[in-house]
C-alpha positions in Angstrom: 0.5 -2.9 17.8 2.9 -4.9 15.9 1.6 -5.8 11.9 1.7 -9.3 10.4 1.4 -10.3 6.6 0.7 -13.7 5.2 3.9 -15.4 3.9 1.9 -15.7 0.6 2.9 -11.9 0.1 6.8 -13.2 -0.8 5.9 -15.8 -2.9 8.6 -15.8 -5.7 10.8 -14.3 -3.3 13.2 -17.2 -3.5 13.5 -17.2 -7.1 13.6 -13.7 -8.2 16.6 -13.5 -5.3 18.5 -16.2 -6.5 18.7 -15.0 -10.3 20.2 -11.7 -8.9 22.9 -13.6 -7.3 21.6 -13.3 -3.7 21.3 -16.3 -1.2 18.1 -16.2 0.2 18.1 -18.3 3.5 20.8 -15.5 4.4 18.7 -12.8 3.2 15.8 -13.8 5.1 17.9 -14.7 8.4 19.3 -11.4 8.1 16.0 -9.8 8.9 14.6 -12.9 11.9 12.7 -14.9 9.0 13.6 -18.6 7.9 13.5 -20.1 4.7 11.0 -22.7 6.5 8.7 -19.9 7.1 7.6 -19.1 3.2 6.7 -22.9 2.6 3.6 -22.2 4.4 1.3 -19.1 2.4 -0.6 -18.7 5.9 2.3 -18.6 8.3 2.1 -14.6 9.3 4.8 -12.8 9.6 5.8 -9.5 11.2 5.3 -6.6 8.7 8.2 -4.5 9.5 10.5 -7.9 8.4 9.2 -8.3 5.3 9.7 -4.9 4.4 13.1 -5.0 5.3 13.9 -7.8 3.4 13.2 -6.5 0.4 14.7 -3.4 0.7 17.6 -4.9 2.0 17.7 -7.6 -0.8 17.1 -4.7 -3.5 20.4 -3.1 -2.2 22.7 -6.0 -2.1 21.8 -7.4 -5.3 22.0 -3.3 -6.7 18.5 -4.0 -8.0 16.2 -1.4 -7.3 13.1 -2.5 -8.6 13.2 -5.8 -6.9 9.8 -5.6 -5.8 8.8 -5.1 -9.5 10.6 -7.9 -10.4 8.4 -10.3 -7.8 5.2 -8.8 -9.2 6.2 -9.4 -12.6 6.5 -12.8 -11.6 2.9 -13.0 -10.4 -0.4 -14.7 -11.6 -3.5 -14.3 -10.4 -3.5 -17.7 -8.8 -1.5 -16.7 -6.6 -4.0 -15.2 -4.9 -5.5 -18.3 -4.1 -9.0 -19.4 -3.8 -10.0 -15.5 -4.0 -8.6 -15.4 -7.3 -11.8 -17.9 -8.4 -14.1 -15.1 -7.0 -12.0 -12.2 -8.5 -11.7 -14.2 -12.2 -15.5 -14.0 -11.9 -16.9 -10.4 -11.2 -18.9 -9.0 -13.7 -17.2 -5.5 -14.1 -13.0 -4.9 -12.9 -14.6 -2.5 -10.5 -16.8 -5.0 -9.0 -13.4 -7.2 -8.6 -11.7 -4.0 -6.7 -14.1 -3.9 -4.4 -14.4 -7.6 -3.8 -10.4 -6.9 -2.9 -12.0 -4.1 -0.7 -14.5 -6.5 1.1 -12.2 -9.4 1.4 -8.9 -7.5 2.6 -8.9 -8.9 5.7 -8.0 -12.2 4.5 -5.7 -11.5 1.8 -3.2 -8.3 3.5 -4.8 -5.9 6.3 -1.8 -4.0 6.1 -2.9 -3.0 2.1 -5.4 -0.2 2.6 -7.0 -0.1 -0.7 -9.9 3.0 -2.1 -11.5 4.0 -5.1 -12.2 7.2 -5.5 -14.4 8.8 -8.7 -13.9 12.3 -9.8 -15.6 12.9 -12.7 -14.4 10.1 -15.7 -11.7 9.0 -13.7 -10.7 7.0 -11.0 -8.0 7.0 -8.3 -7.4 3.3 -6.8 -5.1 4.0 -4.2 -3.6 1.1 -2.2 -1.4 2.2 0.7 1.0 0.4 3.0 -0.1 0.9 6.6 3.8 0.5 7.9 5.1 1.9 11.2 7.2 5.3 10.7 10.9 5.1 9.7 9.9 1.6 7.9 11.6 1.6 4.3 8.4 0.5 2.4 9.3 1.7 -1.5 10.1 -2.1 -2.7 6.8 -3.2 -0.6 5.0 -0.3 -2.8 6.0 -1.3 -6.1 5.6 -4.9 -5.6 2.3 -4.1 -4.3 1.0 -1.6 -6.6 2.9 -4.3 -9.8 0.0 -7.2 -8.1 -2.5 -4.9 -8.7 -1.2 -4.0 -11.8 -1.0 -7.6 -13.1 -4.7 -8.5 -11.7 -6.2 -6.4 -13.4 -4.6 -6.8 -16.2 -5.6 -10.8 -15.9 -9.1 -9.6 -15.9 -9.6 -7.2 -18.6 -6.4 -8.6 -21.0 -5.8 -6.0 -23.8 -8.7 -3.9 -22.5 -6.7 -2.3 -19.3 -5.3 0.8 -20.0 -4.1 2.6 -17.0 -3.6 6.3 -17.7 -0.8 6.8 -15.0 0.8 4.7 -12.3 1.4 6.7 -9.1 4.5 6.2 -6.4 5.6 8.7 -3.4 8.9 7.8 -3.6 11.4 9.2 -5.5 12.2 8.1 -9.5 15.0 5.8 -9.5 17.8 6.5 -12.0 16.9 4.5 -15.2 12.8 4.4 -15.6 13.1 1.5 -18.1 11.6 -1.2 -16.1 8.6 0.7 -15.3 8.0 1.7 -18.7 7.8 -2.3 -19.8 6.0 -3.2 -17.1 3.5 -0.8 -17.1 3.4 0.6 -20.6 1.8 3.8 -19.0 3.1 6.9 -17.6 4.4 6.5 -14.3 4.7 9.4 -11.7 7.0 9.5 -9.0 6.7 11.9 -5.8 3.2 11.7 -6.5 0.7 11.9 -3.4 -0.6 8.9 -2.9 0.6 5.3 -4.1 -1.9 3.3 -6.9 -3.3 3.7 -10.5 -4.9 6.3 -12.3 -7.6 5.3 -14.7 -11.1 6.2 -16.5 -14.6 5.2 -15.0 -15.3 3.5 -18.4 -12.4 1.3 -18.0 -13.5 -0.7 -14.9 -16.9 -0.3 -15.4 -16.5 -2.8 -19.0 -18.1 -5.9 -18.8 -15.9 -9.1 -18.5 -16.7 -11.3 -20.7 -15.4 -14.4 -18.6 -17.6 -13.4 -15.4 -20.5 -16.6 -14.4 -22.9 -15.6 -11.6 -22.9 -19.0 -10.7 -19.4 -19.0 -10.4 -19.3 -15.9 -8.8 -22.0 -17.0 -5.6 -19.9 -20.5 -5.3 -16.5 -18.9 -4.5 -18.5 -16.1 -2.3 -19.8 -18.6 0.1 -16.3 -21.0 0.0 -14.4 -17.3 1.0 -17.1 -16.5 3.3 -16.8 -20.1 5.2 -13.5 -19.0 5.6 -13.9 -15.6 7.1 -14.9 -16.8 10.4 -11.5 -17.7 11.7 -9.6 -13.8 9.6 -12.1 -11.5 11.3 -11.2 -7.8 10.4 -10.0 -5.9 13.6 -12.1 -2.6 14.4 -8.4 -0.8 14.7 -6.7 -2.1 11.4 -10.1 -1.2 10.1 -9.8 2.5 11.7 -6.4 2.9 10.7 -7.0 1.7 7.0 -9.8 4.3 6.9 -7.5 7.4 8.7 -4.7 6.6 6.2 -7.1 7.1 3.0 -8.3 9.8 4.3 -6.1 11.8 5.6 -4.2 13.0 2.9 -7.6 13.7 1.5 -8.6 15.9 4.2 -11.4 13.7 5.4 -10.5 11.7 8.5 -12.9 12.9 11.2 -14.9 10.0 13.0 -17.9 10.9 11.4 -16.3 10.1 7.5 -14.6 7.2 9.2 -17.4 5.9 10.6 -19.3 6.5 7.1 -16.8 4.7 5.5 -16.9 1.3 7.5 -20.7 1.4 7.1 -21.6 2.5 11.2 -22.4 4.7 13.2 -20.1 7.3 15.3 -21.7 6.2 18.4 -20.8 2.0 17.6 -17.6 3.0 16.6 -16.9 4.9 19.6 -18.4 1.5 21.5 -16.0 -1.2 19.5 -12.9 1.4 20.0 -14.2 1.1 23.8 -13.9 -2.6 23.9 -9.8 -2.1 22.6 -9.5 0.8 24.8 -8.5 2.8 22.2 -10.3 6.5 21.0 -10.0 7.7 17.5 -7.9 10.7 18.1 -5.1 8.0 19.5 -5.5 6.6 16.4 -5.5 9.7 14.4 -2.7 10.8 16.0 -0.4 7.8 15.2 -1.1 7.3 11.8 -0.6 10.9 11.8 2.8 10.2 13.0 3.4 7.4 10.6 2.9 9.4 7.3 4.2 12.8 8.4 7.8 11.2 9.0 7.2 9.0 6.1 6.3 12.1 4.2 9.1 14.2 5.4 11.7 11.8 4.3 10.9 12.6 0.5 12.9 15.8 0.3 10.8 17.1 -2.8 7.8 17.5 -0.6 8.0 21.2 0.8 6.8 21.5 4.8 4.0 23.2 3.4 2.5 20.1 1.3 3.5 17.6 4.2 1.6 19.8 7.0 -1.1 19.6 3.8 -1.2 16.1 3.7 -1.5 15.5 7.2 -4.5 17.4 7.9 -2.5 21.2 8.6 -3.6 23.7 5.9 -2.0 26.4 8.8 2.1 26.1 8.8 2.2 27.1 12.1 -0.3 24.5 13.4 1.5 21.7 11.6 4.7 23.0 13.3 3.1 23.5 16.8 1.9 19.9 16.6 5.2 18.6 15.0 7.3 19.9 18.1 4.6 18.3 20.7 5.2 15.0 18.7 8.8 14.9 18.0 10.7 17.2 20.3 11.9 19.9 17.1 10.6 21.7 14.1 9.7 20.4 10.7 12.9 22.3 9.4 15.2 21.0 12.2 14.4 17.4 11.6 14.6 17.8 7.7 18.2 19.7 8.3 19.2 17.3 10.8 18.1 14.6 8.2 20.2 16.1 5.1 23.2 16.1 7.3 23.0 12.2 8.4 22.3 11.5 4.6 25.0 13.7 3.4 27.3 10.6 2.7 24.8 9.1 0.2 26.2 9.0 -3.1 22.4 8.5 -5.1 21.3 11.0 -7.1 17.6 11.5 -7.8 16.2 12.0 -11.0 14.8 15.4 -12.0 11.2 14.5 -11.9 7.6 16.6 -11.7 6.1 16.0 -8.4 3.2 14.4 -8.9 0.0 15.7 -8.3 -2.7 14.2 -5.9 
C-alpha cells in the first residue's frame, strides 16, 4: 500500500535548497514531484518521493544534515491550525499526546510513543517507510520539528537529556551540537528524544482551557474528511512495538483502545490479518536494520522480535531467499566503492 505525506512536510524546502546552491524545480522533478505541487500544504504526495528528495538534495548540495537544516527553519505555525491546540495544552506531555491523537491529520507516516521508565521518558517518532527507502534526512528533519515544538512550548525550560538516531554519526557532529545543545546518539535503537518525566509534566504557563476546547472542536470538525485507516493504525502500532518486543495483537489491540476480536473484524473489512501485517513491517525494519553495519545479526534478529539466532535466520531465508550473513556480505561488496568513512561512535542503547 503506497504512503502519501502532506506537502506541508517540505515546507522551507525551496529555500533551504536554494541557499545550498541547488535548483529546486530540478530537484523535485528529479524524483516525479513539481514545484506546483508544494504551493498547496494539503496536496499528498507519495512518501517514498519525498524521501528521496531529500536525500538526494543532501548529496548534491554535500550537505548532510539537510533535513536539519529545514527543521531549523521551522515554527510552530507551521503546523497550522493544530499548532493553536498544541500552543494551548496544559503540560508538554499533554501536547505529545494531542500529536498522538491528531496524527492522522498532520503525517500518518510519523508513528509517534511515549514510553515512561521510571523518571524518564522515551518519545520515539518513527518513519513508517517501505524497505530499502533512504529515510536518514526524513529522520532528522522529523525528529529537529519535534525538537523545535517543544522547545516553542516550554522556551528555556526543555532540556532534552539525549537525542536519539539509528543511523550512523556523520563526520563533523557540529550541527547537532547547536541545534540540539544535548547529547546526541547515533546507532541508537530507536529514532526520538530522551527526557525526564518532570520535564513534560511542567505546567505551561501560556496554556487557556478555553483556548484549548476552541481549537479541539475546529480540529475535530476537520477530522471527518482525514479518518485514520485501521492498517496505518496497525502498522504504526507493530513498528513501536516491535523493537520493544511487544507486537502481538493483543498489545496492539491494547494500544488502539479495542478489542482483539474488533480488530480482527476492521482487519476483515481490508482483507488483511495481523500476521500479514506483522510480517511486512517486519520486513521493512529488518532490511532497514541490517543496512547499519554496526548492528550485529544478533541485535537485528533482537529487534525484530528473534531472541533465537537460528529462528531469525530460518525466517530471514523464507523472506529473502539467503542468510542474514550472505546479504550483509553481499551488501559490503556492492558498497565497497563508497569512499565515507563513519565516525567511531558508541552504539546507542535502546
Amino acid at each position: 500500500m503506497e504512503a502519501f505525506v502532506r506537502a506541508a512536510t517540505l515546507k522551507n524546502y525551496t529555500e533551504i535548497a536554494q541557499s545550498l546552491g541547488l535548483n529546486p524545480g530540478e530537484m523535485l522533478r528529479g524524483v516525479g514531484l513539481t514545484p506546483f505541487m508544494l504551493n498547496d500544504p494539503e496536496c499528498m504526495l507519495p512518501l517514498e518521493a519525498a524521501l528521496n528528495l531529500l536525500e538526494c538534495s543532501a548529496a548534491r548540495s554535500s550537505c548532510p544534515t539537510f533535513g536539519l537544516r529545514m527543521a531549523e527553519a521551522r515554527r510552530l505555525s507551521d503546523l497550522g491550525a493544530i499548532s493553536l491546540l498544541f500552543s494551548h495544552q496544559r503540560t508538554l506531555r499533554d501536547m505529545l499526546l494531542t500529536s498522538i491523537e491528531y496524527r492522522h491529520l498532520l503525517n500518518r507516516t510519523l508513528a509517534m510513543n511515549l514510553e515512561t521508565v521510571g523518571n524518564t521518558v522515551l518519545i520515539r517518532d518513527e518513519i513508517m517507510a517501505e524497505a530499502g527507502v533512504p529515510k536518514r534526512q526524513a529522520a532528522e528533519l522529523a525528529i529537529g520539528i519535534l525538537h523545535r515544538t517543544c522547545k516553542s512550548l516550554m522556551g528555556s525550560h526543555w532540556h532534552p537529556r539525549s537525542i536519539h538516531f539509528s543511523h550512523e554519526a556523520p563526520a563533523s557532529l557540529e550541527d547537532y551540537a547547536r541545534f540540539f545543545r544535548c547529547r546526541v546518539v547515533f546507532d541508537a535503537e530507536f529514532d526520538g528524544i530522551v527526557c525526564n518525566v518532570a520535564d513534560i509534566d511542567q505546567l505551561n504557563p501560556q496554556a487557556d482551557p478555553a483556548m484549548a476546547g476552541y481549537a479541539r472542536q475546529f480540529m475535530d470538525s476537520m477530522a471527518g474528511a482525514s479518518e485514520p485507516s485501521v492498517i496505518f493504525d496497525v502498522r504504526k502500532a507493530i513498528y513501536l512495538l516491535l523493537p520493544v518486543g511487544r507486537a502481538t495483537i493483543h498489545q496492539v489491540a491494547y494500544a488502539q483502545g479495542v478489542s482483539v476480536r474488533t480488530l480482527q473484524r476492521e482487519l476483515d473489512e481490508v482483507g488483511l490479518t495481523f500476521s500479514e501485517l506483522l510480517n511486512g513491517v517486519r520486513r521493512e525494519l529488518a532490511l532497514s536494520y541490517m543496512e547499519n553495519k554496526n548492528y550485529s545479526l544478533q541485535r537485528v534478529g533482537m529487534m525484530i522480535g528473534y531472541a533465537v539466532p537460528t529462528s531469525f535466520t530460518r525466517w530471514f531465508y523464507t523472506e529473502f531467499g539467503c542468510s542474514p550473513r550472505a546479504w550483509r556480505n553481499r551488501s559490503k561488496q556492492v558498497g565497497s566503492d563508497s569512499s565515507a568513512s563513519p565516525v567511531d561512535v558508541p552504539p546507542g542503547q535502546g
